[in-house]
C-alpha positions as CSV (number, residue, x, y, z in Angstrom):
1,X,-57.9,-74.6,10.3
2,X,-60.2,-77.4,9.9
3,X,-62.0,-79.6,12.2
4,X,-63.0,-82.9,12.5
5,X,-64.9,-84.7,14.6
6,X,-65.6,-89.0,15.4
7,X,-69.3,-89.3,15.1
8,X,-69.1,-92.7,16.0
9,X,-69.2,-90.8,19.7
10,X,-71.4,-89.4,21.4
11,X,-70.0,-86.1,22.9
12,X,-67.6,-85.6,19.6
13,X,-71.2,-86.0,17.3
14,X,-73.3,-83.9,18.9
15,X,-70.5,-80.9,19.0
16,X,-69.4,-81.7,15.2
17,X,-72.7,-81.8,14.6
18,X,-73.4,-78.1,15.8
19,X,-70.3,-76.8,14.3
20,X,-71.1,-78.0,11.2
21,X,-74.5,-76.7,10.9
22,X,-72.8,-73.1,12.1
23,X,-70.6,-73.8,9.4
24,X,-73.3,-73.9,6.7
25,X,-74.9,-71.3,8.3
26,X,-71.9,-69.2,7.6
27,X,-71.5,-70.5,4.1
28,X,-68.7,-72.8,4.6
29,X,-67.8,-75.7,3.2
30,X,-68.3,-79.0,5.2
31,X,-67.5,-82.9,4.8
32,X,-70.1,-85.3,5.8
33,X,-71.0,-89.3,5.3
34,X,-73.8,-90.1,3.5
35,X,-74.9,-93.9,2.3
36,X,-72.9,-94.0,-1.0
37,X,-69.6,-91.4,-1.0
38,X,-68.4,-88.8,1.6
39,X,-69.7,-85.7,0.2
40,X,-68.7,-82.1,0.2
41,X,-71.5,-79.5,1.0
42,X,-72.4,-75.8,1.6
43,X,-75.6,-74.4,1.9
44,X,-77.7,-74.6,-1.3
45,X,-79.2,-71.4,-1.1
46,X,-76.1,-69.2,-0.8
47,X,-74.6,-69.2,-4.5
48,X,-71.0,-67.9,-3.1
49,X,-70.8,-70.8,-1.2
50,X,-71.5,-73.5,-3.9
51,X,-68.8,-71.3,-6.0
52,X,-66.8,-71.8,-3.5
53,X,-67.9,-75.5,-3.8
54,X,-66.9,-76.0,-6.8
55,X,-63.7,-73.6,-6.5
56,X,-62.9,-76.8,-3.5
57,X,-63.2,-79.5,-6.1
58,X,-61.4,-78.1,-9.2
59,X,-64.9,-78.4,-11.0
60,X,-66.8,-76.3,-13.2
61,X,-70.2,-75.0,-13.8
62,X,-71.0,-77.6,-16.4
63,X,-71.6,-80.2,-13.7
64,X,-74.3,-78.8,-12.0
65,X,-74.2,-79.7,-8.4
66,X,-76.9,-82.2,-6.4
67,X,-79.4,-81.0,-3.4
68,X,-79.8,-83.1,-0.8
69,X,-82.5,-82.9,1.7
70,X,-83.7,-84.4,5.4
71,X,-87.3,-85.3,4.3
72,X,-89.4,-86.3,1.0
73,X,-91.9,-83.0,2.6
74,X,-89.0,-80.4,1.6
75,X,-89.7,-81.5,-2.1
76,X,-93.1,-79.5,-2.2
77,X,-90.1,-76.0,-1.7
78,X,-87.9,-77.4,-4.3
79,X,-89.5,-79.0,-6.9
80,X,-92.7,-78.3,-9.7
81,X,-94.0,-80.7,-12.3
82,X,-93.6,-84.2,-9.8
83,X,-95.0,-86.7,-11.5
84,X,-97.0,-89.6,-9.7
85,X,-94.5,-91.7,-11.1
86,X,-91.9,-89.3,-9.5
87,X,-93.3,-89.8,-5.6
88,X,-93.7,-93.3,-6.8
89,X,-89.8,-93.5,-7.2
90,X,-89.7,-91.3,-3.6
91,X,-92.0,-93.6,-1.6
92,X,-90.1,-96.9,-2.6
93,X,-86.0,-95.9,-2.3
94,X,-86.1,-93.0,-0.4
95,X,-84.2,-92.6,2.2
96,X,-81.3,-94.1,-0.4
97,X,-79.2,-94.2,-3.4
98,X,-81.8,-93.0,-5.9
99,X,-81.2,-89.2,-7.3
100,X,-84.2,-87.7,-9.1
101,X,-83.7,-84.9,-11.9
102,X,-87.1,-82.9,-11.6
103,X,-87.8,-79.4,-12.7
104,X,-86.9,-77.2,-10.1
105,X,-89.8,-74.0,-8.6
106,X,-88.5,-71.4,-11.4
107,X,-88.7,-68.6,-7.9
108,X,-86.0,-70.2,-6.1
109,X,-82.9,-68.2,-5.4
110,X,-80.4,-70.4,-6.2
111,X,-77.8,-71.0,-8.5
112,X,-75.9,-75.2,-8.8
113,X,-74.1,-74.4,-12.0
114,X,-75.3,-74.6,-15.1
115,X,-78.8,-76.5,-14.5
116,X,-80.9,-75.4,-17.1
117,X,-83.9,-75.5,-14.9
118,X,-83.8,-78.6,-13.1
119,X,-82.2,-80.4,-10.2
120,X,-80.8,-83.2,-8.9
121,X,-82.3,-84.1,-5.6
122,X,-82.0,-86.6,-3.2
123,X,-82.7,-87.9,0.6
124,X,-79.3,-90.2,1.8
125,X,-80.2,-92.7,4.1
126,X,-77.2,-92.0,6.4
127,X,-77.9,-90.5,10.3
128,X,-75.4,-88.0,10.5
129,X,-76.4,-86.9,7.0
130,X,-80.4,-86.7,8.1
131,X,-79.8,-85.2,11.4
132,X,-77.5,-82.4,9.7
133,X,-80.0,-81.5,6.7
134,X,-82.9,-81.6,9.1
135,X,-81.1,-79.2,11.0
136,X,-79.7,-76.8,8.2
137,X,-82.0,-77.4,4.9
138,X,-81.4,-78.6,1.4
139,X,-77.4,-78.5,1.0
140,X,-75.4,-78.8,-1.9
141,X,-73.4,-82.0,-2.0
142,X,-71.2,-83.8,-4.5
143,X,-68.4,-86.2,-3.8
144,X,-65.9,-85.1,-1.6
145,X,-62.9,-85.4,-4.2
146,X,-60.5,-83.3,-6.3
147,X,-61.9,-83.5,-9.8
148,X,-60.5,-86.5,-11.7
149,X,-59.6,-88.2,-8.3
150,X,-61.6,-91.2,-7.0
151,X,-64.7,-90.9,-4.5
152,X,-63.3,-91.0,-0.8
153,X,-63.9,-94.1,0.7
154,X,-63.2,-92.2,4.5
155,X,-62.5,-89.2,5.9
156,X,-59.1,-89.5,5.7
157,X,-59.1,-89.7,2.0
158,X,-61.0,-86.5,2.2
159,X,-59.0,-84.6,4.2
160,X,-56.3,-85.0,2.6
161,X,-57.9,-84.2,-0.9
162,X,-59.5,-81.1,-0.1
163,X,-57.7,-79.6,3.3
164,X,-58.3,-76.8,5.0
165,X,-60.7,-75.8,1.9
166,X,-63.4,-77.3,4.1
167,X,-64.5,-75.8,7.8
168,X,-65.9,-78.9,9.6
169,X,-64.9,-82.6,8.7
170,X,-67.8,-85.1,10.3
171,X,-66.3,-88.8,10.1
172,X,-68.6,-91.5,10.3
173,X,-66.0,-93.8,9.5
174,X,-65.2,-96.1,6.0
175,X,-68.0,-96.3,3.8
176,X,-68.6,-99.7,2.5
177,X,-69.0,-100.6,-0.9
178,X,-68.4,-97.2,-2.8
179,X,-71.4,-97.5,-5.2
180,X,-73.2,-94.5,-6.1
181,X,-77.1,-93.6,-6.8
182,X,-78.6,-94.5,-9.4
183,X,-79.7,-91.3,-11.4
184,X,-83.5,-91.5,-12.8
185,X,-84.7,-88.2,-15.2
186,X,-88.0,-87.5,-14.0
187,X,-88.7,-84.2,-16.0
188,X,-90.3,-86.1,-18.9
189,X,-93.6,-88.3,-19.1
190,X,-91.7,-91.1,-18.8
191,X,-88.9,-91.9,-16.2
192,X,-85.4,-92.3,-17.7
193,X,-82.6,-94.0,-16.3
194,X,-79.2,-91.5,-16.6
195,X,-76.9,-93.6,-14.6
196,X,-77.0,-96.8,-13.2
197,X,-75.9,-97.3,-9.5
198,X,-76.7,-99.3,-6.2
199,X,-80.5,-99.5,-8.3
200,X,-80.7,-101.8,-11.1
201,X,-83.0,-100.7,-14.3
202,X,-84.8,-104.4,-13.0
203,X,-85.4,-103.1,-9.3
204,X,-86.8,-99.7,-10.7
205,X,-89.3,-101.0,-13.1
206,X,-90.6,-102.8,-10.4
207,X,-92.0,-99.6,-9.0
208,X,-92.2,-97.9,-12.7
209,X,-92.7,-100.4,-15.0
210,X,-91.9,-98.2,-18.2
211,X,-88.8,-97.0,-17.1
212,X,-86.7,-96.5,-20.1
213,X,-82.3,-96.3,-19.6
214,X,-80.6,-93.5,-21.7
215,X,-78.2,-94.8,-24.6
């Protein structure tokens, strides 16, 4: 049986909190808020658990799933080959909707689907979400929908998507706007813009000025 818990209290966020980090720990499956979409996430490390992700979702390995992490520091774990340009990119939008694809360490034990060596990483600027990877590590996160179905705007929408799939529900209430992060390929010498999002190819050449946009 799931649960779910208001995290716009007090009492109800510091207990969903907890449960949900035991939850990860435990490699279940739980909902959280971040800045762009409610996501769906499981401990990143623990393959069953991201099959179990993806089982969830109705998705397959070909869409590898994201990382998301508390701090730009838990890069230096995750991630070989950074460019300049790369903590650049970190420095200026992070915490926020900017995803980086960077080579991931080829030692780690972990396995997002069919990644061919890489990752896609980034740090949400969303307090329930930060308090929650601080407290658990990099977790595996993609939109908390049924394949083919739109992002979740709430919890509610959520829920009812996904059920009882998913241990601990954390509602931070509606979030606004629905627009998700911009994607940037940083694996190459140049940066290169997969999918536009909240960050315009403008606002990101700002910061690298030879950022090219996929066709």
């Amino acid at each position: 049986m799931a649960r779910r818990y208001d995290c716009n209290e007090a009492t109800d966020r510091v207990t969903g909190l907890r449960e949900a980090a035991s939850a990860v720990r435990r490699g279940e499956l739980v909902v959280l808020p971040t800045d762009t979409v409610y996501g769906i996430g499981a401990d990143a490390f623990s393959s069953e658990a991201v099959g179990d992700l993806l089982s969830a979702k109705g998705s397959g390995r070909g869409m590898p799933t994201p990382v998301l992490i508390g701090s730009p520091n838990t890069l230096h774990g995750l991630v070989t080959d950074f460019s300049e340009q790369a903590w650049e990119l970190v420095d200026a939008f992070w915490p926020g909707p900017l995803t980086l694809v960077a080579k991931h360490q080829p030692s780690l034990q972990w396995d997002l689907g069919d990644s061919r060596g890489t990752v896609a990483i980034r740090m949400p600027l969303h307090p329930v979400a930060i308090e929650l990877l601080t407290e658990v590590g990099p977790m595996a996160v993609t939109s908390a929908n049924l394949t083919g179905h739109p992002a979740p705007e709430d919890c509610d929408a959520a829920q009812g998507m996904l059920g009882d799939s998913v241990s601990v529900y954390l509602d931070g209430g509606p979030i606004p706007g629905l627009v998700p992060s911009s994607i940037v390929d940083v694996t190459g010498k140049v940066p290169v813009l997969l999918r536009e999002g909240a960050l315009s190819p403008e606002e990101l050449r700002k910061v690298v000025p030879d950022l090219e946009v996929a066709s």
